[in-house]
LUMFILUM-411828 format. One record per residue: residue number from 0; residue in one letter; chain; y, x, z of N, C-alpha, C in turn. Coordinates in Angstrom, 1 decimal. Layout:
<rs>
> pos  code  unit  n_y  n_x  n_z  ca_y  ca_x  ca_z  c_y  c_x  c_z
> NUM  A  A  Y  X  Z  Y  X  Z  Y  X  Z
...
</rs>
This chain:
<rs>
> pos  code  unit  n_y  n_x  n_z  ca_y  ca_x  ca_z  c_y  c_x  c_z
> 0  X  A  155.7  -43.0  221.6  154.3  -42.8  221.9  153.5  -43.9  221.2
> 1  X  A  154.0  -45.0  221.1  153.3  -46.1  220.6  152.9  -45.8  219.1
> 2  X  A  154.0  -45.0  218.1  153.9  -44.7  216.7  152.2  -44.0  216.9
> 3  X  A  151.8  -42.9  217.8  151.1  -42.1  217.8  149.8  -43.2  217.8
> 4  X  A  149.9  -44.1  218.9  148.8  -44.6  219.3  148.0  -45.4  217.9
> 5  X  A  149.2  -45.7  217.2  148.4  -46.6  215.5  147.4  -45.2  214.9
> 6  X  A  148.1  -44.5  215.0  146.9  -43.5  214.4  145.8  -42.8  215.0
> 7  X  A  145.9  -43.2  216.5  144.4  -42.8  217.6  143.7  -43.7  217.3
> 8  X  A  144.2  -45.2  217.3  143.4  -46.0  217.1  143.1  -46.8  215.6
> 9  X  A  142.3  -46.2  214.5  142.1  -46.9  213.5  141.4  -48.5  213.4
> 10  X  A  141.5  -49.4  212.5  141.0  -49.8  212.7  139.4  -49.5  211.6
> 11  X  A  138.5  -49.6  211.7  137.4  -49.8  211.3  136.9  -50.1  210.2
> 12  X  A  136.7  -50.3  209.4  136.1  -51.3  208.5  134.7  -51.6  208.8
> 13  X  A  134.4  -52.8  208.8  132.7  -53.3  209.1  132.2  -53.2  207.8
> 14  X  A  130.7  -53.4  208.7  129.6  -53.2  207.3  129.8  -54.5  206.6
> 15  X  A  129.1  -54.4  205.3  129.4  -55.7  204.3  128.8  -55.7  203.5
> 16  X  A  128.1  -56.7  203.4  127.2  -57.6  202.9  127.3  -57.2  201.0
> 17  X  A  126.9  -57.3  200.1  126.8  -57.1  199.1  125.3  -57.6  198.0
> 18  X  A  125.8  -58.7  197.3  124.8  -59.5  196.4  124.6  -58.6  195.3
> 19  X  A  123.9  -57.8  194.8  123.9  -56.8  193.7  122.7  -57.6  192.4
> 20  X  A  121.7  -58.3  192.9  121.2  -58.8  191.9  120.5  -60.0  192.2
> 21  X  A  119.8  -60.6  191.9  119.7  -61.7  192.1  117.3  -61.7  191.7
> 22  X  A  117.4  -60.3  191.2  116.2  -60.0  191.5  115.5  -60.0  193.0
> 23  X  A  116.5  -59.9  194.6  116.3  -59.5  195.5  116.0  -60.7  196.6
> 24  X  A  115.3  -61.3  196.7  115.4  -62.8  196.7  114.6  -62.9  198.6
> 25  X  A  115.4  -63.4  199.5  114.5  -63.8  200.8  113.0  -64.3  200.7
> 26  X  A  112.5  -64.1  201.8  111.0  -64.6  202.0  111.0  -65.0  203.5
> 27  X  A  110.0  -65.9  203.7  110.0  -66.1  204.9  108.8  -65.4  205.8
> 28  X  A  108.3  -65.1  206.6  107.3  -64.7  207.7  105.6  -64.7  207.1
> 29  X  A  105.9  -65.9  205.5  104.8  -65.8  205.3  104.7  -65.4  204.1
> 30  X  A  105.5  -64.6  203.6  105.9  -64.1  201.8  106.4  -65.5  201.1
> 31  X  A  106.6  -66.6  201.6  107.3  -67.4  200.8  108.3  -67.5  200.2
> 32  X  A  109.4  -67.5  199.0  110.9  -67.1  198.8  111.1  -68.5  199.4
> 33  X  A  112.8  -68.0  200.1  113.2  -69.1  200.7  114.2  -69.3  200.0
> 34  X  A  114.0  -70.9  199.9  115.3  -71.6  199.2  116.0  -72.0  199.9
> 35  X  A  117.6  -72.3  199.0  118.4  -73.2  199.3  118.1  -74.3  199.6
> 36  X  A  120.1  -75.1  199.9  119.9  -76.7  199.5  119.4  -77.3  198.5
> 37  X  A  120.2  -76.1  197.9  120.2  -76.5  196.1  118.9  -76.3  195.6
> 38  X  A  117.4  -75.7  196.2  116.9  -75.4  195.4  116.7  -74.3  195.1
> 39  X  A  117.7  -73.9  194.8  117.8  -72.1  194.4  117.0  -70.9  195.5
> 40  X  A  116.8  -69.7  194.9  116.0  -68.9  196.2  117.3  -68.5  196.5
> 41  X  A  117.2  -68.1  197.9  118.0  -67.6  198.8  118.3  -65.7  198.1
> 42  X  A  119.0  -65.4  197.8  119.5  -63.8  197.7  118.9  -63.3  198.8
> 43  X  A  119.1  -61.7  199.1  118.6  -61.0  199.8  119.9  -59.8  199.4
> 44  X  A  120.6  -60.1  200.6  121.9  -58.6  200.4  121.7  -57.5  200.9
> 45  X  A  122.3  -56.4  200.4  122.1  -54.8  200.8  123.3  -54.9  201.9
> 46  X  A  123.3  -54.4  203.0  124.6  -53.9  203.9  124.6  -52.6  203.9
> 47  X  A  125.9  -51.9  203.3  126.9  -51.2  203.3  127.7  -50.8  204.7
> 48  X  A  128.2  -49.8  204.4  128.7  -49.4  205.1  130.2  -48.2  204.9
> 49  X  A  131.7  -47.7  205.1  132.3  -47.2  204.7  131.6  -45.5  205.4
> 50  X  A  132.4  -44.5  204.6  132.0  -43.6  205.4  133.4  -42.7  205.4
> 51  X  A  132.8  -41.9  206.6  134.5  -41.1  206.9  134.6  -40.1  205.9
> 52  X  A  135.9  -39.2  206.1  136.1  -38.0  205.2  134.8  -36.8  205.5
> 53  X  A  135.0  -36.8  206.6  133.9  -35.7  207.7  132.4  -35.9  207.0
> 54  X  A  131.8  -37.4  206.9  130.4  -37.7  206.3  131.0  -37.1  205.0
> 55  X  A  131.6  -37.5  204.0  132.0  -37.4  202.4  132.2  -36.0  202.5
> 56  X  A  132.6  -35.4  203.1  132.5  -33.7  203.1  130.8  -32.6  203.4
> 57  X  A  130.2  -33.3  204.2  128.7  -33.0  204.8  128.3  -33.4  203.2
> 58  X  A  128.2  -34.4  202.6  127.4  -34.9  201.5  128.0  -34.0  200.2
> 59  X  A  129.5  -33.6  200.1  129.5  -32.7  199.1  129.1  -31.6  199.2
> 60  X  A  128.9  -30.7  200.7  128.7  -29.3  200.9  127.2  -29.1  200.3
> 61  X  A  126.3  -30.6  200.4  125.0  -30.5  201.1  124.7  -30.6  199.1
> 62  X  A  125.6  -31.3  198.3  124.9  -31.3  196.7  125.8  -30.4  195.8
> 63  X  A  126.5  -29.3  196.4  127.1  -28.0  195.9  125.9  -27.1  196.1
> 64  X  A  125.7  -26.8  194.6  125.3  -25.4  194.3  126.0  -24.3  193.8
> 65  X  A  125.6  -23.3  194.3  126.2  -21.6  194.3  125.1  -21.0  192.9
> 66  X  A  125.7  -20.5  191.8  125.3  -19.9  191.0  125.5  -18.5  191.0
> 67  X  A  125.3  -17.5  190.5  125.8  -16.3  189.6  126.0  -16.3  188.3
> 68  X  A  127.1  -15.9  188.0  127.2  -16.3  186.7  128.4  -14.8  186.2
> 69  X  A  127.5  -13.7  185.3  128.4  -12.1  185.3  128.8  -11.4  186.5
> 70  X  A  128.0  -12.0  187.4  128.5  -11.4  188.9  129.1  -11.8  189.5
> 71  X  A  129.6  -13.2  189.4  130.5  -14.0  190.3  129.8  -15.6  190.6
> 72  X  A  130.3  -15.3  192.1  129.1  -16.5  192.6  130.2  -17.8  192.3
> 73  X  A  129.7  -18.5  191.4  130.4  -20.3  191.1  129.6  -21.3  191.8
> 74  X  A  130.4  -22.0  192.4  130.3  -23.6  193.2  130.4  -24.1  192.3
> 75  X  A  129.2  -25.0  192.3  129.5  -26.6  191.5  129.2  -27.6  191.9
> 76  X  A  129.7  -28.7  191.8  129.3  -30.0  192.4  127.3  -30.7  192.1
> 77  X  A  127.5  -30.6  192.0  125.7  -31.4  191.4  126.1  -32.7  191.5
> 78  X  A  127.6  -33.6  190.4  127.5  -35.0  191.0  126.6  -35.8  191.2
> 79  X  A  124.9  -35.7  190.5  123.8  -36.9  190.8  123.1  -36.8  192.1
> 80  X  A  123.5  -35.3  192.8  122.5  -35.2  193.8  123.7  -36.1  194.9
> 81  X  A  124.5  -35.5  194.6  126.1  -36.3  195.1  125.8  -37.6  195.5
> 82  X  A  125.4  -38.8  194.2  125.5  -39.9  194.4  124.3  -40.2  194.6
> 83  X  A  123.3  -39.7  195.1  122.5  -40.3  195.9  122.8  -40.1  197.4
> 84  X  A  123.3  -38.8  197.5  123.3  -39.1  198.6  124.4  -39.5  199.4
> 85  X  A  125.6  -40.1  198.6  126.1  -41.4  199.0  125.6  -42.7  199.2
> 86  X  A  124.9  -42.7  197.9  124.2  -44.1  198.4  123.2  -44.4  199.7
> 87  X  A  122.5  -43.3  199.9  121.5  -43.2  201.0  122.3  -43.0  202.3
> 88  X  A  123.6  -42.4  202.8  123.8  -42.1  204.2  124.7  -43.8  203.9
> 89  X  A  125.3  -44.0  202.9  126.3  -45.6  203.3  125.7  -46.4  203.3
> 90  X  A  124.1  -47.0  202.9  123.5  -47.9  202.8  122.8  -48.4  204.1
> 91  X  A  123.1  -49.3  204.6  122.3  -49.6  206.1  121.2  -49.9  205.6
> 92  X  A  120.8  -51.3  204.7  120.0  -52.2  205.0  119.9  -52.5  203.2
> 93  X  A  118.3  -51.8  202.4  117.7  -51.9  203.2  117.7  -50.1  203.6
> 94  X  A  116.7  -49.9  204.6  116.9  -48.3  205.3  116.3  -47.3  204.0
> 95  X  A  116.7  -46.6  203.0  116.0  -46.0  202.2  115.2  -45.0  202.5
> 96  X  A  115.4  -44.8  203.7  114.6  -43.3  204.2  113.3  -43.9  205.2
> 97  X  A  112.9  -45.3  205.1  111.8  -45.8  206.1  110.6  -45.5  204.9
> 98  X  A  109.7  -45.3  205.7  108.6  -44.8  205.3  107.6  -45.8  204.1
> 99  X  A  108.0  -46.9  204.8  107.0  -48.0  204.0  108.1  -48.0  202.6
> 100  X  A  109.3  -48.0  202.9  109.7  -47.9  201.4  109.7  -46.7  200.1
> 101  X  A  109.9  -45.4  201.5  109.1  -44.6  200.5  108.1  -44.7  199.6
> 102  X  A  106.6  -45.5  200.0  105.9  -45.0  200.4  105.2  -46.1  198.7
> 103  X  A  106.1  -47.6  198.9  106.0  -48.2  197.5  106.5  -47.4  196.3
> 104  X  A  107.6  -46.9  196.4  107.8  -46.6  195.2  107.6  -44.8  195.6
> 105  X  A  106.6  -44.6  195.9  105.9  -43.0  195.5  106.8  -41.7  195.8
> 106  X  A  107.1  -42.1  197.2  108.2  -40.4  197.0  108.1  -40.1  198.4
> 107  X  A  108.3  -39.1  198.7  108.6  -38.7  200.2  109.8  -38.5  200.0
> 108  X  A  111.3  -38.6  199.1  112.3  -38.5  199.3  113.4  -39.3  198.9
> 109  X  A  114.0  -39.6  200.2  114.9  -41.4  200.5  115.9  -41.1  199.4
> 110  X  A  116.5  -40.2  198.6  117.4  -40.2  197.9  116.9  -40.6  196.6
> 111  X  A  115.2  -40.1  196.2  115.0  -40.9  194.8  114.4  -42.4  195.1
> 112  X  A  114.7  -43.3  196.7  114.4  -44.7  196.4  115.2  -45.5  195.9
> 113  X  A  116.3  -45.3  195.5  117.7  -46.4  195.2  117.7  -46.3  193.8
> 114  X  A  117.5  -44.4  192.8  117.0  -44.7  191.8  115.6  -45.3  191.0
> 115  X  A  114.3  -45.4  191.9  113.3  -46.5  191.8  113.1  -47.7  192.0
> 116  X  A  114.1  -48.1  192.8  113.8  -49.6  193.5  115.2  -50.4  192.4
> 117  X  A  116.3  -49.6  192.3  116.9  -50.5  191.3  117.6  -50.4  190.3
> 118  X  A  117.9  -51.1  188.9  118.1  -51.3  187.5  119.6  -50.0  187.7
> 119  X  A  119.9  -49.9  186.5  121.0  -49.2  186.5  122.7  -49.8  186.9
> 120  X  A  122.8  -50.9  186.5  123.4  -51.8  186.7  123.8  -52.0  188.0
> 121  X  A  122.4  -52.7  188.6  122.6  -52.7  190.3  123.0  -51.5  191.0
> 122  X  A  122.3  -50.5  190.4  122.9  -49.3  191.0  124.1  -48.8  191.2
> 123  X  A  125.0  -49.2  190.0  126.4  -49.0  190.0  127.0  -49.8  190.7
> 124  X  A  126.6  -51.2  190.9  127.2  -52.1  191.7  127.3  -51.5  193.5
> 125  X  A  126.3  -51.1  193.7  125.4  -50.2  195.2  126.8  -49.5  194.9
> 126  X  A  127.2  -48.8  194.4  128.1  -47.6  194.5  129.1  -48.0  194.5
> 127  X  A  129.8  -48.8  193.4  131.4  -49.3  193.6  131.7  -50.3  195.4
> 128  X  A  130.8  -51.0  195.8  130.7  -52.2  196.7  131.0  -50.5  198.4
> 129  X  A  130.5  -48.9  198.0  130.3  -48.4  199.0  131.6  -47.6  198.7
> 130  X  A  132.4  -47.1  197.4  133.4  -46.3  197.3  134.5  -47.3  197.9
> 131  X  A  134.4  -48.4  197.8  135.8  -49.5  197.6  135.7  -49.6  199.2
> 132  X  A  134.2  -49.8  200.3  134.8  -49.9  201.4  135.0  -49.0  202.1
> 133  X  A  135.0  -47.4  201.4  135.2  -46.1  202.0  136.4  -46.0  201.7
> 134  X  A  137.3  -46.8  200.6  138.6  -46.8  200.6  138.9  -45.5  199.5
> 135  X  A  138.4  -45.4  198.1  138.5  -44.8  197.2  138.5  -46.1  196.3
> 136  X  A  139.8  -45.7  195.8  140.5  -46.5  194.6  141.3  -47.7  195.6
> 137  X  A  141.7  -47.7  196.6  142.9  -49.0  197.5  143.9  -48.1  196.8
> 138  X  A  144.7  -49.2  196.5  146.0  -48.7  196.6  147.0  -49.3  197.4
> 139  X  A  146.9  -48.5  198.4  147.5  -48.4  200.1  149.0  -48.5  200.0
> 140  X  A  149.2  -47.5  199.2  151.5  -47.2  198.8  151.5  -48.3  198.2
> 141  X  A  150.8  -48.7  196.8  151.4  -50.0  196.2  151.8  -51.3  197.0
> 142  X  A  150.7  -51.7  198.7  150.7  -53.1  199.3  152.0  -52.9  200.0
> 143  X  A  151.8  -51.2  200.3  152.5  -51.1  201.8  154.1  -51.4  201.1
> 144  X  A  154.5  -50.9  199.8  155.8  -51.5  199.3  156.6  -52.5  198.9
> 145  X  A  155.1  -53.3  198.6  155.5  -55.1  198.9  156.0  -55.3  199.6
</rs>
């Protein structure tokens, strides 16, 4: 029974912190950037979060489109609608779907704020920092055979 119980009980992965650029800088209560020891401004991190198979399945169903194509209906993925909306359900912080951030960068919809608010670069960073803790690309057989 015990073998069974490792697999009722997973463990988790927590959310996690992630420095994507260094454009994103703290402020304090009165718009001031807050510095370090050093001097330096304080960063400002995105928290992440992993997501299950179950979410990763909802977010493929939801950016599959059904065509006709000679009379036969074809699924296709839509990967950009895809990766937003990975980035927007794994992203805690900041919340892309709050209103005030809509509302700066001009959209009523949370999936085009992550491509307005950041560089392309950061973007990809947003995404590798959210596949790696959803546990796409571990390689699990390689540690477990050490």
């Amino acid at each position: 029974m015990s073998g069974l119980s490792d697999f009722l009980n997973p463990i988790l992965p927590e959310e996690q912190e992630v420095y994507i650029s260094d454009r994103f800088v703290q402020h304090d209560e009165k718009g001031n950037v807050v510095k370090g020891p050093d001097g330096k401004p304080l960063l400002r991190a995105f928290r992440v979060r992993a997501l299950t198979q179950a979410e990763n399945d909802e977010i493929t169903k939801r950016a599959t489109r059904t065509t006709t194509v000679k009379g036969q209906k074809v699924s296709q993925l839509d990967s950009l609608d895809y990766g937003r909306r990975l980035v927007v359900a794994a992203t805690v912080e900041p919340d892309f779907s709050n209103s005030a951030l809509c509302q700066h960068f001009e959209t009523l919809d949370p999936l085009e704020v992550p491509g307005r608010m950041l560089l392309s670069g950061e973007y990809n960073k947003l995404v590798d920092a959210i596949t790696t803790l959803s546990g796409f690309g571990d390689n699990v057989e390689d540690e477990a055979k050490n």
